[in-house]
N, CA and C atoms as a LAMMPS dump frame, in Angstrom:
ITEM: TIMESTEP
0
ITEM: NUMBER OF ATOMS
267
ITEM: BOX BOUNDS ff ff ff
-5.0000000000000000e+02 5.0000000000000000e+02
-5.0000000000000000e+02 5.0000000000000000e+02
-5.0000000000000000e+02 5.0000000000000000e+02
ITEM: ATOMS id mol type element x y z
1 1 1 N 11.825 -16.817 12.068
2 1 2 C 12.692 -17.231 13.155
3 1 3 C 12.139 -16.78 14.511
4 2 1 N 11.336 -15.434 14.497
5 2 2 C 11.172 -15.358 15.423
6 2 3 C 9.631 -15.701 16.335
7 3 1 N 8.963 -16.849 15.241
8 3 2 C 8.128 -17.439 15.542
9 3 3 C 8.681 -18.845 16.613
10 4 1 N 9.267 -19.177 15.51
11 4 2 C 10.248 -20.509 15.581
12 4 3 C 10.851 -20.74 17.245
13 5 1 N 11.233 -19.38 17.999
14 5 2 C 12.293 -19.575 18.787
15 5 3 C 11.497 -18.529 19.868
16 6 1 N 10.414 -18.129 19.769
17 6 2 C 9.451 -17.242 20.514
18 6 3 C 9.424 -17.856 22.056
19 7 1 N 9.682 -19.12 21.906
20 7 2 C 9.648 -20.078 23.811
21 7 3 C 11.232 -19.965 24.233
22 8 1 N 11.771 -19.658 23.707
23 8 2 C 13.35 -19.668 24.056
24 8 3 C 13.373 -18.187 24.85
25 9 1 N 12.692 -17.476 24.521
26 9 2 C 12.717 -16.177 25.187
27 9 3 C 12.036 -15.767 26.413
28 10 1 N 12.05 -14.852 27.142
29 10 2 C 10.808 -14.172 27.893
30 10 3 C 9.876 -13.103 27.413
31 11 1 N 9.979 -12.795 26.237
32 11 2 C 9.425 -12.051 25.815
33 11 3 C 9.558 -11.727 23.529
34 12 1 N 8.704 -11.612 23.261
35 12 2 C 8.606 -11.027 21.977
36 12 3 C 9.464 -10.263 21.774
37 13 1 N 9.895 -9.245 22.146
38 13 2 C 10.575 -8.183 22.368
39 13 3 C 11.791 -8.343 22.308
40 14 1 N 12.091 -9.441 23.002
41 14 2 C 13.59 -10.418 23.573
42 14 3 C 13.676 -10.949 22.622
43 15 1 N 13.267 -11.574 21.629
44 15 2 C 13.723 -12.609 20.815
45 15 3 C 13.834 -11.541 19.425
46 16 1 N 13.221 -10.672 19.297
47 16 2 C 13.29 -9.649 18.2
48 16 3 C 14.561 -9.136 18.265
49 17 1 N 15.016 -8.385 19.564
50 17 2 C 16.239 -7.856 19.631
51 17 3 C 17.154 -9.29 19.908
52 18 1 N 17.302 -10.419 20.269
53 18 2 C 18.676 -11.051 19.816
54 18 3 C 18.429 -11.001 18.501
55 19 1 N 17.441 -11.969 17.535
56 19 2 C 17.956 -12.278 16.608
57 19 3 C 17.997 -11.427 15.242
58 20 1 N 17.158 -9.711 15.69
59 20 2 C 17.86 -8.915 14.864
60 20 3 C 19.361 -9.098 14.892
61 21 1 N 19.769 -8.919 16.272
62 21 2 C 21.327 -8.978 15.864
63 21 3 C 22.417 -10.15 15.183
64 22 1 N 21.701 -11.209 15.133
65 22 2 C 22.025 -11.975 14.465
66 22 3 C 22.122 -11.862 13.067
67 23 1 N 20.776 -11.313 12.736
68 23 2 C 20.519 -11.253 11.095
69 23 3 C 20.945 -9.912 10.313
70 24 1 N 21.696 -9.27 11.418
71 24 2 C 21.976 -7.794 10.808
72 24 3 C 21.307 -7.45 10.667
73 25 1 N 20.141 -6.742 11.122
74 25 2 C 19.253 -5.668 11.103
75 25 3 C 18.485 -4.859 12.009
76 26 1 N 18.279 -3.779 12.406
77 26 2 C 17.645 -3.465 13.726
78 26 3 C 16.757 -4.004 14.144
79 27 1 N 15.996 -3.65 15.5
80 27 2 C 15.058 -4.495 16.327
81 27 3 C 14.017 -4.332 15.584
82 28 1 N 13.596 -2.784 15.407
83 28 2 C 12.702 -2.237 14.956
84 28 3 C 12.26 -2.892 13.255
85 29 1 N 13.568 -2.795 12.545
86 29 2 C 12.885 -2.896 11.342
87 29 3 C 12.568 -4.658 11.571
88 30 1 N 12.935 -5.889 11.985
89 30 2 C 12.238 -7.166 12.441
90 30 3 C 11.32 -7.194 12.593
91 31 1 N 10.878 -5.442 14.288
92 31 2 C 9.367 -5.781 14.403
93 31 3 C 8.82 -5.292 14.075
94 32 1 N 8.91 -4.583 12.462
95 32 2 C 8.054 -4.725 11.895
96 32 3 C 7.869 -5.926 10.386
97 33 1 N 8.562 -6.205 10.798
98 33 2 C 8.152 -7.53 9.721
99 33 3 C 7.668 -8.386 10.588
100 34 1 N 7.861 -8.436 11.846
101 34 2 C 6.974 -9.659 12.454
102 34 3 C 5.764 -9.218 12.82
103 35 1 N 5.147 -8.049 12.631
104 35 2 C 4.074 -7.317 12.965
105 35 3 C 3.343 -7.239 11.595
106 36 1 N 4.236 -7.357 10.332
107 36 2 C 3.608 -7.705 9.119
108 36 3 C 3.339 -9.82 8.529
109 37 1 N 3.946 -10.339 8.86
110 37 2 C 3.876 -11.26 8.9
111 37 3 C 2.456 -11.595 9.989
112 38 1 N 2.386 -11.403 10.888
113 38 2 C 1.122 -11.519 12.092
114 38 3 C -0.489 -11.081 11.303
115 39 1 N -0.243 -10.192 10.789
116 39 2 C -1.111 -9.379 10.133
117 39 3 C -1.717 -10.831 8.563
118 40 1 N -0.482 -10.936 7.768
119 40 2 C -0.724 -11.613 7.161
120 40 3 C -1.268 -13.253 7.007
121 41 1 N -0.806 -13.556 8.503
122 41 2 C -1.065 -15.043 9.124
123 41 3 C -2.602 -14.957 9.713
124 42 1 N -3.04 -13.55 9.436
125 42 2 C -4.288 -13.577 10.253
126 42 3 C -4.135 -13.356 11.773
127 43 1 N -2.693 -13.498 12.533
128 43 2 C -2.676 -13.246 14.219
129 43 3 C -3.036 -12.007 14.51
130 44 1 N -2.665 -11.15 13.603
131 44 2 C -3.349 -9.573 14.268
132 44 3 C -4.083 -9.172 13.42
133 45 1 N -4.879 -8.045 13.6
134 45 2 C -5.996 -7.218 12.979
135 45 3 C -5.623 -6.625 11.539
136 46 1 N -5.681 -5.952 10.626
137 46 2 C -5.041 -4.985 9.306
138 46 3 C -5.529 -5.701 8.548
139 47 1 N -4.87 -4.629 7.344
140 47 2 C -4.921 -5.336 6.208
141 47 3 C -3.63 -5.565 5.561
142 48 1 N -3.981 -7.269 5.12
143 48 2 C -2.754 -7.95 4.513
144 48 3 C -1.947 -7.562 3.349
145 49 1 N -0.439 -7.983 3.19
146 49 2 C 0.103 -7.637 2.232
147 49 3 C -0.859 -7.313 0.912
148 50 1 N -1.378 -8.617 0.707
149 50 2 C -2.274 -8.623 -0.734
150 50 3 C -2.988 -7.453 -0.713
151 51 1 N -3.936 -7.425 0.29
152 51 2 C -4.946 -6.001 0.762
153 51 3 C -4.328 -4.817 -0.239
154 52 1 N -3.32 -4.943 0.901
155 52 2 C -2.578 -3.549 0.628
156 52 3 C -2.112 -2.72 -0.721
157 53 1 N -1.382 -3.825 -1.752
158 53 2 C -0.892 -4.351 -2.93
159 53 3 C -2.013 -4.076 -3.787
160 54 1 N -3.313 -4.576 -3.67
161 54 2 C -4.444 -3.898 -4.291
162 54 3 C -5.144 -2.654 -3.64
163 55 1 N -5.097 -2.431 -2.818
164 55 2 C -5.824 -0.986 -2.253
165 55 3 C -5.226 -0.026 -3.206
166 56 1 N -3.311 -0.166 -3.335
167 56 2 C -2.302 0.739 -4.231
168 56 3 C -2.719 0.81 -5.214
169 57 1 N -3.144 -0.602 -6.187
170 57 2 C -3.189 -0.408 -7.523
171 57 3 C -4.721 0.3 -8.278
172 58 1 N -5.593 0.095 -7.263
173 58 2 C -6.799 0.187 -7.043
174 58 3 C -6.66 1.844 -6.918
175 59 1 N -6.09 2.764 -6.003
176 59 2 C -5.828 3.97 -6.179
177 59 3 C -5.412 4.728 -7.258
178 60 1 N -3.943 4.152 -7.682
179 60 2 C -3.829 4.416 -8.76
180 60 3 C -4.607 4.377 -9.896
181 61 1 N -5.442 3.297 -9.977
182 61 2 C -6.045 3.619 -11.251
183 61 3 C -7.676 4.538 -11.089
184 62 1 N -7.432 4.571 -10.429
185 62 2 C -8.425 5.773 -9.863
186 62 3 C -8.28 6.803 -10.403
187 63 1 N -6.575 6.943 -9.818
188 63 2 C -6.137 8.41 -10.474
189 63 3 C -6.055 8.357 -11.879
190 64 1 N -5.304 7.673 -12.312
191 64 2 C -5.161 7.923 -13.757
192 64 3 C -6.984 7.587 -14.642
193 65 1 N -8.498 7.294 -13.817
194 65 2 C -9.281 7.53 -14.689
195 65 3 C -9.698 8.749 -14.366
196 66 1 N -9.846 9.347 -13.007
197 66 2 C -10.178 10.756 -13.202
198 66 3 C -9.374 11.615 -13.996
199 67 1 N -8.036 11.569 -14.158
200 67 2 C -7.28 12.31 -15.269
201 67 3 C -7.879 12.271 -16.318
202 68 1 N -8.533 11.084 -17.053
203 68 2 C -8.889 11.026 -18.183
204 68 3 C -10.189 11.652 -18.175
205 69 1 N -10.742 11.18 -17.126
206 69 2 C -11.936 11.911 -17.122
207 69 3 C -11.604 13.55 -17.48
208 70 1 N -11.282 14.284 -16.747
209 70 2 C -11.027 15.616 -16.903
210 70 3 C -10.145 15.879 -18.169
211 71 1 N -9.607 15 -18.83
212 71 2 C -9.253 15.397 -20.443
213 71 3 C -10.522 15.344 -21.112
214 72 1 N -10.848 14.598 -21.016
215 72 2 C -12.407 14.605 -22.064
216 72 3 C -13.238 15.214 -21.651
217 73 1 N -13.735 16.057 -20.242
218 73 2 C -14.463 16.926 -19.939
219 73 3 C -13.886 17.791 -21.044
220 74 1 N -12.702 18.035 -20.533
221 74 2 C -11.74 19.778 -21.249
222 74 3 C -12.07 19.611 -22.665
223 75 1 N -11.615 18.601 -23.128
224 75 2 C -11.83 18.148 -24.605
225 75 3 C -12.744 18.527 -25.314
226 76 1 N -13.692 17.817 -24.563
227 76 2 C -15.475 18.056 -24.713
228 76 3 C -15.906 19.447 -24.49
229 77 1 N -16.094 20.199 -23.744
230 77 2 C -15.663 21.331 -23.676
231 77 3 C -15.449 22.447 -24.898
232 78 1 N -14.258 22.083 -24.934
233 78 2 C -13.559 22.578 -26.181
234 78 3 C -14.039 22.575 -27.463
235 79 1 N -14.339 21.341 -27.856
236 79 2 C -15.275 21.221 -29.012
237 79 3 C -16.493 21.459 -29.254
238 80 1 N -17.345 21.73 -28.605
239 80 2 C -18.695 21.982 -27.872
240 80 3 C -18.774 23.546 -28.474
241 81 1 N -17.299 24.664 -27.908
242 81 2 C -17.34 25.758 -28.284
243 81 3 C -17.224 26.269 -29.437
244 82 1 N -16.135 25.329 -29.873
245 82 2 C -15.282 25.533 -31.494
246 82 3 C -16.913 25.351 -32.268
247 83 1 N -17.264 24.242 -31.744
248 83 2 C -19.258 24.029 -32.996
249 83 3 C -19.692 25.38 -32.738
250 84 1 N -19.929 25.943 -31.807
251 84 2 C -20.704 27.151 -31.5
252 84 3 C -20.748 28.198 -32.105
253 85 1 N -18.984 28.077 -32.196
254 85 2 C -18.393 29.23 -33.042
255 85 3 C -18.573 29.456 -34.506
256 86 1 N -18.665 28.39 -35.036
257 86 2 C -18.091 27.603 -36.37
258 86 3 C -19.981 28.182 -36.882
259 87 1 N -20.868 27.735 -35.835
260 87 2 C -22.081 28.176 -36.364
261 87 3 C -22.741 29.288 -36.969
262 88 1 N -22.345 30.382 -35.636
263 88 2 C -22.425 31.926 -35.73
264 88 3 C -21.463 32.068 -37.309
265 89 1 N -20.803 32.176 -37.632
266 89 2 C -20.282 32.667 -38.886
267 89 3 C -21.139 32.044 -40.106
C-alpha cells in the first residue's frame, strides 16, 4: 500500500505513518516492512528474505556438524585409549 499511494503523499515517511494507522500497526513496525520489501524488490541494498532464510539454515547446520564433529573427536578419543589400555594388560 505504501508503494501504491507513495504520490498521494509528501513524503515516505507520510504515507507510512497514515496508513500504519489505518492498518493498525505502528509507523515503525510498516517501516520496516517497507524497508524489507525494498530490499527484496531489489530497491535497496541487503540481503533478501530468501538470503537470509538460508544464511539461518546454513548456520545452523554448521552448528549441529561441528557438534558432531566434536562427538566423534571425544568418541575417537576415547576408544583410541580404551585399545591402549586393553593392550598393556
Amino acid at each position: 500500500m505504501v508503494f501504491e499511494h507513495a504520490g498521494e503523499y509528501d513524503s515516505q515517511w507520510s504515507a507510512i505513518v497514515s496508513i500504519a494507522g489505518k492498518i493498525g500497526c505502528s509507523p515503525e513496525t510498516l517501516r520496516r516492512w517497507v524497508r524489507r520489501a525494498e530490499v527484496d524488490t531489489g530497491l535497496r541494498e541487503g540481503l533478501t528474505s530468501a538470503d537470509r532464510s538460508r544464511m539461518k539454515e546454513l548456520e545452523r547446520e554448521n552448528r549441529e556438524l561441528r557438534r558432531a564433529n566434536e562427538i566423534l573427536r571425544k568418541a575417537s578419543a576415547y576408544f583410541a585409549q580404551a585399545e591402549l589400555d586393553r593392550r598393556r594388560r
